[in-house]
C-alpha positions as CSV (number, residue, x, y, z in Angstrom):
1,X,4.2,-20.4,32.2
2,X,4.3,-24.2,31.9
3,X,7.7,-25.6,30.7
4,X,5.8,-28.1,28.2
5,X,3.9,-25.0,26.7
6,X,7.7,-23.2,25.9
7,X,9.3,-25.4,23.3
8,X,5.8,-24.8,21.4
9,X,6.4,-21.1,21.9
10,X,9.8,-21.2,20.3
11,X,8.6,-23.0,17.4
12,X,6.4,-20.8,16.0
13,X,9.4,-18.3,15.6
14,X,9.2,-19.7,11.7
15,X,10.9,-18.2,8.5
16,X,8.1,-16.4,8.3
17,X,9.0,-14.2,11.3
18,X,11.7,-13.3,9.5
19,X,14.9,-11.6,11.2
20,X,15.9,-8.9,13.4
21,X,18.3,-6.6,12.2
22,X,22.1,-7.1,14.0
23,X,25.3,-5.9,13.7
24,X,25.9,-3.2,11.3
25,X,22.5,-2.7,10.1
26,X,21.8,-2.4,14.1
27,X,23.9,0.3,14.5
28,X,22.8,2.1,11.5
29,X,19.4,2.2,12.6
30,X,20.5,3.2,16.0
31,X,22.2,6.4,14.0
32,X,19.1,7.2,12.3
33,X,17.2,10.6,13.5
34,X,13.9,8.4,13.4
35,X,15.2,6.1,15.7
36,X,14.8,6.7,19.3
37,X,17.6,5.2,21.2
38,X,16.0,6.2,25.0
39,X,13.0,3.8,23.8
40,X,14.4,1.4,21.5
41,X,12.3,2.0,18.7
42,X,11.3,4.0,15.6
43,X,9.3,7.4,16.0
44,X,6.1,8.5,13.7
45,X,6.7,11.9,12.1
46,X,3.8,12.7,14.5
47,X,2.8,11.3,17.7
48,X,0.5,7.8,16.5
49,X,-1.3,5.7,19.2
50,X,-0.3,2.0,17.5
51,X,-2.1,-0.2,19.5
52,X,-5.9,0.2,19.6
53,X,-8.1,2.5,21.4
54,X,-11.0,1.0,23.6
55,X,-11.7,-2.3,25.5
56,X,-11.3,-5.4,24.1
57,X,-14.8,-6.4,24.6
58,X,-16.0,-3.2,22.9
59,X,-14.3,-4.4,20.2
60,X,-15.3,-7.9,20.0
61,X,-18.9,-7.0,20.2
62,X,-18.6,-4.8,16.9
63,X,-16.1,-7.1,15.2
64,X,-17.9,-10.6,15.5
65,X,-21.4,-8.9,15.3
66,X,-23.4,-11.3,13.2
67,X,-25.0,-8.7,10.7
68,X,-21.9,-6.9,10.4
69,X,-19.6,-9.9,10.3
70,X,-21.8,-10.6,6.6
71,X,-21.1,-7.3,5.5
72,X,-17.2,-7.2,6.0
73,X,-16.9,-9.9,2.7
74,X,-18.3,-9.8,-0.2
75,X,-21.5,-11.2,-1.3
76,X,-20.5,-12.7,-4.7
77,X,-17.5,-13.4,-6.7
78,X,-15.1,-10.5,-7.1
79,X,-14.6,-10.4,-10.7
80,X,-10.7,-10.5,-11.3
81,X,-9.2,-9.0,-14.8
82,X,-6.6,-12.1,-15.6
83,X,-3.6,-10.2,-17.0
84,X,-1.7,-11.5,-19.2
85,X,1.6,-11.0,-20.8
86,X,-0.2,-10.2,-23.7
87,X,-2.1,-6.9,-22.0
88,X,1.2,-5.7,-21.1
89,X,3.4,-6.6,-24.0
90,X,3.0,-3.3,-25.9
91,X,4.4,-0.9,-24.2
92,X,1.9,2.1,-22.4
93,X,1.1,4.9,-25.1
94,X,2.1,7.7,-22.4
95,X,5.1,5.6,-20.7
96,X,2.8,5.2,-17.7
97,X,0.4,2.0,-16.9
98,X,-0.4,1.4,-13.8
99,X,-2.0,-2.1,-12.6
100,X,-3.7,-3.2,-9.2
101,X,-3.4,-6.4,-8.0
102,X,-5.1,-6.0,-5.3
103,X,-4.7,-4.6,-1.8
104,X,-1.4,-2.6,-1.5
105,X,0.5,-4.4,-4.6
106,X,0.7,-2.8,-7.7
107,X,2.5,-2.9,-11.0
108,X,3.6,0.3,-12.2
109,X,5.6,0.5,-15.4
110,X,7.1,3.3,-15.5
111,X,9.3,5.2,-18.3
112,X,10.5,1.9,-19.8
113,X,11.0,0.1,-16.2
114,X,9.0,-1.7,-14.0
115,X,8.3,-1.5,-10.3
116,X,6.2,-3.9,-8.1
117,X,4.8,-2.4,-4.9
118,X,4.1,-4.5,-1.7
119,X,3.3,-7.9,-3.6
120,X,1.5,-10.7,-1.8
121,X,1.0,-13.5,-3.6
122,X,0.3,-15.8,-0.5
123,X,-3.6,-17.3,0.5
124,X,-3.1,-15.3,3.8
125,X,-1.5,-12.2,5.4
126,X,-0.3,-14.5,7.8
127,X,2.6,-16.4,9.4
128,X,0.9,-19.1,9.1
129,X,-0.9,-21.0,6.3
130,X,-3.8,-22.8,8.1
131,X,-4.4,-19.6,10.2
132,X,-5.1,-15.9,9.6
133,X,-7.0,-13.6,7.1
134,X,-7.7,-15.3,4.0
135,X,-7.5,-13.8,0.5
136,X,-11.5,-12.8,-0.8
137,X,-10.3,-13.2,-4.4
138,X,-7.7,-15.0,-6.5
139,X,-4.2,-13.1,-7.5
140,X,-5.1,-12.2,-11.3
141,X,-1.5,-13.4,-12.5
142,X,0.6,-15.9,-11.3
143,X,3.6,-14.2,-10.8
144,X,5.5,-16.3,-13.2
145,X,3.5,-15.0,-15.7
146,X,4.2,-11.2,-15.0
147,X,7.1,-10.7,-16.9
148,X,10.8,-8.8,-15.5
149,X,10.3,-6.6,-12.9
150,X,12.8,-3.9,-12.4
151,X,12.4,-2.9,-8.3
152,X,10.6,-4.5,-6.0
153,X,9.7,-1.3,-3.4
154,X,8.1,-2.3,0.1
155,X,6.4,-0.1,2.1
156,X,7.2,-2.3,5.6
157,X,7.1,-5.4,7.2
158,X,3.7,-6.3,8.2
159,X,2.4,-9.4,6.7
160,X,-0.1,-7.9,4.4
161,X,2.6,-6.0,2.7
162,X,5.6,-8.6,2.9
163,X,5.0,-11.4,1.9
164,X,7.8,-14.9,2.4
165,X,6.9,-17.0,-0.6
166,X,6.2,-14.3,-3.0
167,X,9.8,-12.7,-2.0
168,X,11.3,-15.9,-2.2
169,X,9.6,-16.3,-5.5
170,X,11.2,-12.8,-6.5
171,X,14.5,-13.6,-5.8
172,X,15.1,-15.6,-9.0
173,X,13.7,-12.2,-10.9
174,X,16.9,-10.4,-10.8
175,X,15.4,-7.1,-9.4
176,X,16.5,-5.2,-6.9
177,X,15.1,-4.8,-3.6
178,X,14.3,-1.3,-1.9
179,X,13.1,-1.0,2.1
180,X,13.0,0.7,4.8
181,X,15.6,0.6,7.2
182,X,15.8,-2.7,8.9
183,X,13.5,-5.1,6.4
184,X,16.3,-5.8,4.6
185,X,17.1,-8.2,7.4
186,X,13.9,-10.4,6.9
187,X,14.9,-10.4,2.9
188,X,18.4,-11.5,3.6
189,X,16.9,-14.5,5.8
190,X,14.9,-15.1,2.6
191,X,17.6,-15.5,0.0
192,X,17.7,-11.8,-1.5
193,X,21.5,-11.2,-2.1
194,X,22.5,-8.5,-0.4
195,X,24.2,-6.9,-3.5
196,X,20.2,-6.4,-4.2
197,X,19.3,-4.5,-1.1
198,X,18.5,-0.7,-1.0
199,X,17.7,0.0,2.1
200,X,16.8,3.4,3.2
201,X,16.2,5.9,6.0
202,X,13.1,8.3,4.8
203,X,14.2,11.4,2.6
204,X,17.1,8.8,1.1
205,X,17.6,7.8,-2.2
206,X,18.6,5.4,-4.3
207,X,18.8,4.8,-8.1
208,X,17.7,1.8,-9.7
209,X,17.1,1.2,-13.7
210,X,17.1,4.5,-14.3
211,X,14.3,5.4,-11.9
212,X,15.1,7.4,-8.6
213,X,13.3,5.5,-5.5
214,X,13.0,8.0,-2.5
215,X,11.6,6.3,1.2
216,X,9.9,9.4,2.6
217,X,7.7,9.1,5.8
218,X,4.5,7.3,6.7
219,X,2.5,7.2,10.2
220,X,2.2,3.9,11.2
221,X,4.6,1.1,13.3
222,X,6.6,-2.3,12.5
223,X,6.1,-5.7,13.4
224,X,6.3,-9.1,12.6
225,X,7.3,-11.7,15.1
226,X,6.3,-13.1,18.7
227,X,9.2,-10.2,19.7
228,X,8.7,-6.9,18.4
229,X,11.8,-4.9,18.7
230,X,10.3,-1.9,16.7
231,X,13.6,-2.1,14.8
232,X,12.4,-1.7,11.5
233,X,11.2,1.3,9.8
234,X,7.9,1.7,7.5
235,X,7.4,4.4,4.7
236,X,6.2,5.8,1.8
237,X,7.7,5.6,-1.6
238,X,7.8,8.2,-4.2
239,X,9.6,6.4,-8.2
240,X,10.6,8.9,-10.2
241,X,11.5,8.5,-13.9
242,X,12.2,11.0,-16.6
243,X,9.0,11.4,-17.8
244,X,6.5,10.4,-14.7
245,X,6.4,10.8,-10.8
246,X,4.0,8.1,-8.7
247,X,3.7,8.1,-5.2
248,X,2.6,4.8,-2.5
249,X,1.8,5.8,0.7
250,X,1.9,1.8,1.7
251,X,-0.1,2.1,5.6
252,X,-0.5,5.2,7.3
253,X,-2.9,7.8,9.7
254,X,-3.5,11.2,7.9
255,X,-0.4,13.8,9.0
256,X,0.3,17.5,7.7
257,X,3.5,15.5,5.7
258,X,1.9,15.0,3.0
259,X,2.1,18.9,1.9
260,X,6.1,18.7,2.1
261,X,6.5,15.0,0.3
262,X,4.3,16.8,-2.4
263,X,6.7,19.9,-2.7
264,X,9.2,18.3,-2.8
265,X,8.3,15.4,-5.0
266,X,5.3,16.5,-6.4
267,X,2.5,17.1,-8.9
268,X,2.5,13.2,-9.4
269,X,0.5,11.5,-12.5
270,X,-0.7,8.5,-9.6
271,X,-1.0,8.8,-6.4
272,X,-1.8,5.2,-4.9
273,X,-3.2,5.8,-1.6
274,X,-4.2,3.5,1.5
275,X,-8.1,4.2,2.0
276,X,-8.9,0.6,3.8
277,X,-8.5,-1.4,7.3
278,X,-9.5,2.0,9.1
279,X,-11.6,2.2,12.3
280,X,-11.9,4.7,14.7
281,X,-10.4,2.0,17.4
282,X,-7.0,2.8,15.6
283,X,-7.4,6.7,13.6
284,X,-3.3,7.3,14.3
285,X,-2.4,4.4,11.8
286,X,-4.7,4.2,8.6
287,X,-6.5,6.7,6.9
288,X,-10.1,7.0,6.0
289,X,-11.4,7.3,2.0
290,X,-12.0,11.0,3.0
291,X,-8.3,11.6,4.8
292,X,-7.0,9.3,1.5
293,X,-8.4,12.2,-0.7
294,X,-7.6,14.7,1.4
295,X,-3.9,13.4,1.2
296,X,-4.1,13.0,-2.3
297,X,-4.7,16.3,-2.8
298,X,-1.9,17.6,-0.8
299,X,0.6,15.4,-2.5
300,X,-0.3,17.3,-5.4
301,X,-0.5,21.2,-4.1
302,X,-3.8,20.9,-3.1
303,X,-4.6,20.6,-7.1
304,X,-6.4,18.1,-8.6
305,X,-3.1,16.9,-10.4
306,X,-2.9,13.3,-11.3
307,X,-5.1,10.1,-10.6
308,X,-5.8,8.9,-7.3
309,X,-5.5,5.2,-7.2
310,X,-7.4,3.6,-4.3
311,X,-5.2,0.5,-2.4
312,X,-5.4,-1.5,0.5
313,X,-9.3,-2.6,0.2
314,X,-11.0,-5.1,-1.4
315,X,-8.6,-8.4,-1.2
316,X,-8.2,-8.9,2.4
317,X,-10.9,-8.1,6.1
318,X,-8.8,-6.7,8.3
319,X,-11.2,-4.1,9.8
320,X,-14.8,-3.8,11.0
321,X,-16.0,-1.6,8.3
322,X,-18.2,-2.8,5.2
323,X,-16.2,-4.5,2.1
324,X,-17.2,-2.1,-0.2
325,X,-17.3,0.8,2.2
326,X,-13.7,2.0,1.2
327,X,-14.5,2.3,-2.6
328,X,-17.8,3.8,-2.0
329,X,-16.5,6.5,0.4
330,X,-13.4,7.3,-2.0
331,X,-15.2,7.6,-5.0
332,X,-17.6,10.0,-3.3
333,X,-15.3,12.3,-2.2
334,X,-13.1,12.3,-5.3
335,X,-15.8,13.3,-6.9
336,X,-17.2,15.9,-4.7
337,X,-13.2,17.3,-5.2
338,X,-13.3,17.0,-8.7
339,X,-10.2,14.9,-8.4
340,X,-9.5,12.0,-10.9
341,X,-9.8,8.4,-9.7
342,X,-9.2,5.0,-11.0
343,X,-11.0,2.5,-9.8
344,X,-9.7,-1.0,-12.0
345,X,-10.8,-4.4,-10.4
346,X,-8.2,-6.3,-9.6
347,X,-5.4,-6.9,-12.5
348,X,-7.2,-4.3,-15.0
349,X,-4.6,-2.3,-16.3
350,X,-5.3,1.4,-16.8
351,X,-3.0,4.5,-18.5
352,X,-2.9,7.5,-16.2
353,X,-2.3,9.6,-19.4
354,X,-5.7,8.5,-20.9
355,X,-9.1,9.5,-21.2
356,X,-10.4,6.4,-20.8
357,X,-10.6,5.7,-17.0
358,X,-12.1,2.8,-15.3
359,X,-13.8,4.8,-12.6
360,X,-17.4,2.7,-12.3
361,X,-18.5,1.2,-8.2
362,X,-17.9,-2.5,-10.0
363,X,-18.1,-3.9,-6.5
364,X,-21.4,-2.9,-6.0
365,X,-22.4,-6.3,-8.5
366,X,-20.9,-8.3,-5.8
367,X,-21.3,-6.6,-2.2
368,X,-24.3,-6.6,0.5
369,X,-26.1,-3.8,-0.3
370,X,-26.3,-1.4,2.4
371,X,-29.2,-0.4,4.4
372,X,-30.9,2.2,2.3
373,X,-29.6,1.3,-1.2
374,X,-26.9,2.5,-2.5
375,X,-25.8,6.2,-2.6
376,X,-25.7,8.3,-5.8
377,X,-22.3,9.6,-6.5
378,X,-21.8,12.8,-7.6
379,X,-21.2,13.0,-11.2
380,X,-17.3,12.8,-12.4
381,X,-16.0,16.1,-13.3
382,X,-15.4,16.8,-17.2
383,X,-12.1,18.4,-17.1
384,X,-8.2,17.7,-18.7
385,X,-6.0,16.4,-15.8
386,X,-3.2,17.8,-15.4
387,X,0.4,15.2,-14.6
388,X,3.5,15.9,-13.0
389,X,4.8,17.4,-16.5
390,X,2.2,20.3,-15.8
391,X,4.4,23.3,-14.4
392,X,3.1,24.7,-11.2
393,X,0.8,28.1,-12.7
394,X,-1.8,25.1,-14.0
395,X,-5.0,26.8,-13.7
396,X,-6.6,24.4,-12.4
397,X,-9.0,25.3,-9.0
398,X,-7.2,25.0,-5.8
399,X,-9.3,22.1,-4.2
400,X,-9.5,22.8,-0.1
């Protein structure tokens, strides 16, 4: 490597990058049973091939394919609900309001608390801000507008789930901070107080507000800067108040897991579930809309408990598939389950516990149309949903 080109190198080792964990948080992750110390790294619950499958070139072909490339954005202007403190100062009828943001960040308030999931506030999921994939529509609240926010849960430490200046822009909040094992060493680099750091293994626990926030496992991998020492952990996150249960599955490939989070954790009254940024050039790490419902359902006994909630679409391309492709797909098999799903544009606040759910394809106002027209969904099923207060003889149909 030229010498001139190394100082360059070193340089882009921003804030951004964050930090690798040291010292004692080094040697607790070296303690963990998810931590492999023969390969220096942290193990999927099931053997996950992280880096993609294929050649290169195949790739590229697909990826910048001109007809394809117009397809992976959308077509118009995504319309945007802009929340306001005044949608969510009275507080939800049921104790339960759950509102997208947009990709993986959600607002979920929760028995009298409130929890933010993954936010990203920032342009790009990037470490950089002139480079990187760019934001298809704007945030629908500033986040100085969102009002106190209880927990701030994050699923791990890639950079469209963490996010620098909308952490740093947390910090003043006062909430506390839970993560998998080994993020907490970005946040500390950031300004978060470590006073304000829950940081947990999967199957740990820790209470916050009231509310009992439990990391349990995910099938995906780490990473974040120009080294990746696979010393961080990712997860899934399952809040549980005294009245409601919701589950995030942040990223992650489909794995028989799901059936023991959900009895252990489960019915829950939301399940909000990664069905975007699949392709069969990386199956191990991000689940399709039909594996989504498919783990929806086994988060919830293989009943169709709850509301699915469809994340990790819509805001950002990170994958070859179609824009729209992830809400069309989910919706059509929810319905072909008979499962509940909410399907809010981003900012719309919906109550699990109501009747009213915003369930229409809105995108299909602003997306390329496929070849063909678009599909007919099967018609929503007209049936009480049952929530995590429901005991387990509900005799509702056992959905395979």
């Amino acid at each position: 490597m030229s010498r001139s080109l190394i100082p360059g190198l070193r340089s882009l080792r921003s804030l951004a990058f964050g930090a690798d964990p040291a010292g004692a948080r080094l040697a607790r992750i070296r303690r963990s049973p998810n931590f492999s110390v023969a390969e220096g790294s942290f193990q999927n619950p099931v053997g996950a091939r992280t880096r993609p499958s294929g050649s290169t070139l195949e790739f590229a072909k697909i990826y910048f394919r001109k007809e394809e490339r117009a397809r992976r954005g959308p077509a118009g202007t995504v319309p945007v609900h802009s929340t306001t403190l005044a949608d969510l100062a009275e507080p939800p009828a049921d104790g339960l309001r759950i509102t997208w943001m947009g990709h993986s960040s959600v607002l979920a308030e929760i028995d009298g608390r409130r929890v933010l999931f993954d936010p990203v506030w920032g342009e790009r999921c990037s470490p950089f801000s002139f480079a990187g994939p760019k934001r298809l529509h704007p945030v629908p609240v500033p986040l100085e507008a969102l009002g106190p926010v209880d927990a701030v849960v994050i699923s791990h430490d890639h950079y469209d789930h963490l996010d620098l200046p909308t952490i740093k822009a947390l910090v003043g909040t006062g909430a506390v901070f839970a993560v998998p094992l080994g993020v907490g060493a970005h946040l500390e680099r950031w300004g978060v107080p470590a006073d304000r750091l829950r940081e947990l293994d999967w199957h740990e626990s820790a209470e916050v507000a009231g509310l009992t926030l439990t990391a349990t496992p995910a099938r995906h991998f780490c990473g974040r800067g120009l080294r990746n020492q696979q010393h961080t952990l990712w997860a899934s996150w399952v809040v549980e108040g005294p009245d409601h249960r919701v589950f995030h599955s942040g990223d992650t490939g489909y794995f028989a897991g799901f059936r023991d989070i959900g009895a252990e954790h489960g019915p829950f009254d939301v399940t909000m579930i990664q069905i975007g940024a699949y392709s069969e050039f990386w199956p191990d790490i991000h689940m399709t809309p039909e594996e989504g419902l498919r783990a929806h359902l086994d988060l919830q006994g293989g009943r169709p408990h709850g509301v699915l909630l469809p994340i990790h679409w819509a805001t950002f391309n990170l994958a070859p598939h179609p824009w729209a492709e992830p809400g069309e797909g989910t919706l059509a098999a929810a319905r072909r389950a008979g499962a509940a799903i909410a399907l809010p544009c981003p900012g719309q606040p919906f109550e699990p516990g109501s009747r009213a759910m915003p369930d229409a394809p809105w995108w299909r106002g602003v997306a390329a149309v496929p070849p063909g027209g678009w599909p007919e969904a099967p018609a929503a099923a007209v049936r009480p949903r049952p929530t995590a207060a429901d005991s387990g003889d509900t005799e509702a149909a056992p959905v395979g």
